[in-house]
N, C-alpha and C positions, 0 to 999 in steps of 0.2 A: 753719720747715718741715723736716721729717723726710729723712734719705735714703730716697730711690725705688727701692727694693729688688724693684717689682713687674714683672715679664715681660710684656714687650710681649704684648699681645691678654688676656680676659678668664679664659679658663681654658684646662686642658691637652691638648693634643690626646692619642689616642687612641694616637700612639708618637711615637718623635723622628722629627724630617723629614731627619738625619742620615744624608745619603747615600756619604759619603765611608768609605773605607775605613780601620780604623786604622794608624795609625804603626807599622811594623816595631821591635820590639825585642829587643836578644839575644835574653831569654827564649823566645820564641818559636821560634826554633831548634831545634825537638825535633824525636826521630826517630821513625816511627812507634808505637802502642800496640803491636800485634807484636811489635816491637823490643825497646821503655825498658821494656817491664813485662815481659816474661818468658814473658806467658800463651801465648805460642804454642808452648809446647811441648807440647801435648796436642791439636795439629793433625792433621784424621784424613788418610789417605792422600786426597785430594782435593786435590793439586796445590796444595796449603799456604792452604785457603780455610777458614775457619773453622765450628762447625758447635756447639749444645751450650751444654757449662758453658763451654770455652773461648772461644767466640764473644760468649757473656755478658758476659765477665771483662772482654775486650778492650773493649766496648761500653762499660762500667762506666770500666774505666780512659784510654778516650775521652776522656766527658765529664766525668772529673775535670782532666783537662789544659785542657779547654775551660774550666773554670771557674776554673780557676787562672791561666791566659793570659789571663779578661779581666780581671782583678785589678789596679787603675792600669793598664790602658788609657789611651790618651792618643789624641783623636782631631782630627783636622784642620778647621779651623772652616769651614765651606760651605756658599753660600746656593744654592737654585734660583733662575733665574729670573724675577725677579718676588715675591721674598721678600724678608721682611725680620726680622732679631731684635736683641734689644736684648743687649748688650755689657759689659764692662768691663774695661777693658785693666790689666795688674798689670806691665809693664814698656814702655819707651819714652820717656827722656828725651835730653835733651844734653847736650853734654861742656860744658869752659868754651871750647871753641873752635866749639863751635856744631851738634859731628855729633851723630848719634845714637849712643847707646851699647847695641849692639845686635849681635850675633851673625849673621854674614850668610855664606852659603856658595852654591856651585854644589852642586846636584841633581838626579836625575833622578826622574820621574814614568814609571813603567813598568807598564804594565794587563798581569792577572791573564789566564790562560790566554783562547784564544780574540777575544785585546784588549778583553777584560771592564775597562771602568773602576770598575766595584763594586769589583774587585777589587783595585786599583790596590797598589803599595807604592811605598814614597820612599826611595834612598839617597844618599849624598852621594858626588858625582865623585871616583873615586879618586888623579885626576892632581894634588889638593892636599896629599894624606898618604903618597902613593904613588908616586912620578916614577917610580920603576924601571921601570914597566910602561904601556903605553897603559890606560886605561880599558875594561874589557869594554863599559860600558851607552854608551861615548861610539859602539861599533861598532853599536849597535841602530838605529831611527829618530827614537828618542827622545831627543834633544840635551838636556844638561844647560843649566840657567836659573839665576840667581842670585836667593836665596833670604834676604830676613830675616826675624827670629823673634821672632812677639812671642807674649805670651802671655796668654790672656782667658778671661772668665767667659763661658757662654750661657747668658743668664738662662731661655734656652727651658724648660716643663716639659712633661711630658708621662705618658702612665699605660701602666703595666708590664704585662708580662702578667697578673703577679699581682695588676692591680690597684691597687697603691702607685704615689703620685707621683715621679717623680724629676725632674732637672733641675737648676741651678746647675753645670753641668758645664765644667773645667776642660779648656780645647783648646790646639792650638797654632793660630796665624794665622800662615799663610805670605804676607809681601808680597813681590810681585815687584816689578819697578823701577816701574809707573805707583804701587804701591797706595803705595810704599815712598814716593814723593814725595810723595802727600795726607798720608800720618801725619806725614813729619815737617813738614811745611805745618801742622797740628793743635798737633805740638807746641811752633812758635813760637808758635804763637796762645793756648796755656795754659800759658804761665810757662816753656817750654822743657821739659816733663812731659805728659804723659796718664797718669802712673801712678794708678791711681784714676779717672781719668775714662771716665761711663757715654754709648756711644754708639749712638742706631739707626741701624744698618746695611742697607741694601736694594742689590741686585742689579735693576735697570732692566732687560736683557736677559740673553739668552747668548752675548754676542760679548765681554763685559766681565771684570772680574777674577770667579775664583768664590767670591772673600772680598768683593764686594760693591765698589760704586762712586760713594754714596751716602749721606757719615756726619753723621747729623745728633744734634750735642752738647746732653745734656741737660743732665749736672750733672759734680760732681766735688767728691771728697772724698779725703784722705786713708786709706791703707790701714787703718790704727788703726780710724778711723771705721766705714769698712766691715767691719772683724773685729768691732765692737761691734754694726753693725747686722744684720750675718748670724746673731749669737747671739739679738739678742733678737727676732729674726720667724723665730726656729726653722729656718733654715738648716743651721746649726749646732750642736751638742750642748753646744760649748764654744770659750772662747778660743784653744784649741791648736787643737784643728779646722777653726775659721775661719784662723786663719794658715796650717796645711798646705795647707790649699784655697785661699789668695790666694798663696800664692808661687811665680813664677814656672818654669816649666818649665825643666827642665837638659837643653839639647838634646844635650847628650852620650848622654843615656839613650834618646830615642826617634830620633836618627839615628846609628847607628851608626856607624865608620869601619869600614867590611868592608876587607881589601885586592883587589885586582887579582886573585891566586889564589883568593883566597874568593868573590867575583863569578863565576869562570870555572868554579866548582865544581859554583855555582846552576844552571849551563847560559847563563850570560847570556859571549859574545864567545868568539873562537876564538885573538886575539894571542897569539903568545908573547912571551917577556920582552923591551924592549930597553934603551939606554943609560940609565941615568942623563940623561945629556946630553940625546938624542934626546925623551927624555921630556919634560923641563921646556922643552924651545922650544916643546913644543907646548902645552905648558900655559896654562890661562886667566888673566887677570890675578889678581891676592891680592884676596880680598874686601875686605881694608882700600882699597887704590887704587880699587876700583871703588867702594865706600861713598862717597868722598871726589867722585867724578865722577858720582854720585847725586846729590848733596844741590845 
């Protein structure tokens, strides 16, 4: 029997059901088209509102940033309600002492002007790279949560505006401590690994994880395997293609370490600096000790 490379349901819906916002990444940091590109310098006397060829330029050099910015995109995996999509996880196994070997941190989840969650962005607590200073986002209402990182396929597909099908798309899956406990529950159950292994995932309510509470295991193959089978059902263009696309996410790249001054820059907390000391007693336990009182 063949590996099951087909996407849960028959064909692709009409866009992604992808409601989450994506992952903050440096690049994104730019400063207005105004600004990075120059064009406003032929701004007419209108209180610096643009107007014209300049208004054009800016428009232009807009939505070249836009298209640049979605370039490796990296988006957070998430189900509605009552949803369900089929999976493939490309990291999450165990040590020889039994944990998972897996990248785990505090985060915070902070919604977009107006407490818009479309809008949501994710950064990572500064009180673990940062003691010198209290956390700005720990002074919001939004309390930072501990956070693992695994990293999966969504076999979801779906049709573009243009028309073309996309899909196979490479996310991040944040487990918080219930989801943290089913995976690795999965991974003793397969050889102390999921790496490779394909799951359908469904969300039963909205009171539950928004990665779904629900995983039921179909198959599981080696990554090899799956780079062989993504070429030959046209996923893939080529063997380097499929490997770029099954290798796991470097959370380094889509969670930042802002510091404490660069948070307080954003507009997020009023602290000023305090001790060293003062800092680290308030700090949260190390993601290693809480990993360890997870499992």
């Amino acid at each position: 029997m063949g590996i099951n490379i087909q996407p849960l349901g028959s064909a692709p819906t009409s866009a992604p059901s992808e409601t989450a916002a994506p992952t903050v990444t440096p690049q994104e940091k730019t400063e207005s088209p105004s600004v990075a590109s120059g064009v406003a310098s032929a701004q007419p006397a209108t209180g610096g509102l643009l107007t014209g060829k300049a208004a054009h330029q800016a428009m232009e050099f807009a939505q070249q940033q836009q298209q640049e910015n979605s370039k490796g995109r990296v988006f957070d995996f998430y189900l509605k309600a009552g949803e369900e999509k089929r999976v493939l996880f490309l990291n999450g196994a165990l040590d020889s002492e039994g944990y998972p070997q897996l990248i785990l941190a505090h985060e915070h989840n902070i919604p977009g002007p107006g407490n818009n969650w479309k809008e949501a962005r994710k950064f990572l607590c500064t009180t673990q790279f940062d003691p010198g200073e209290p956390c700005p986002l720990c002074q919001t209402e939004h309390g930072s949560y501990l956070a693992a990182y695994f990293t999966v396929i969504d076999f979801t597909q779906y049709t573009k505006k243009d028309g073309t099908t996309g899909g196979f798309t490479k996310k991040l899956f944040t487990a918080k401590p219930t989801t943290y406990g089913q995976l690795h529950k999965q991974m003793q159950k397969r050889d102390g690994s999921i790496v490779g292994a394909l799951y359908d995932i469904s969300r039963t309510n909205n009171k539950v994880a928004n990665v779904g509470d629900q995983f039921d295991f179909k198959e599981k193959n080696s990554i090899e395997q799956w780079i062989q089978a993504f070429v030959d059902n046209g996923i893939c263009e080529s063997a380097e293609a499929a490997q770029e696309l099954l290798t796991p996410i470097d959370i380094t790249e889509v969670r930042p370490q802002y510091t404490a001054a660069e948070l307080r820059s954003m507009g997020f907390g009023n602290a000023p600096a305090v001790s060293t000391a003062a800092a680290a007693a308030s700090a949260p336990a190390s993601p290693e000790a809480l990993a360890k009182g997870l499992s």
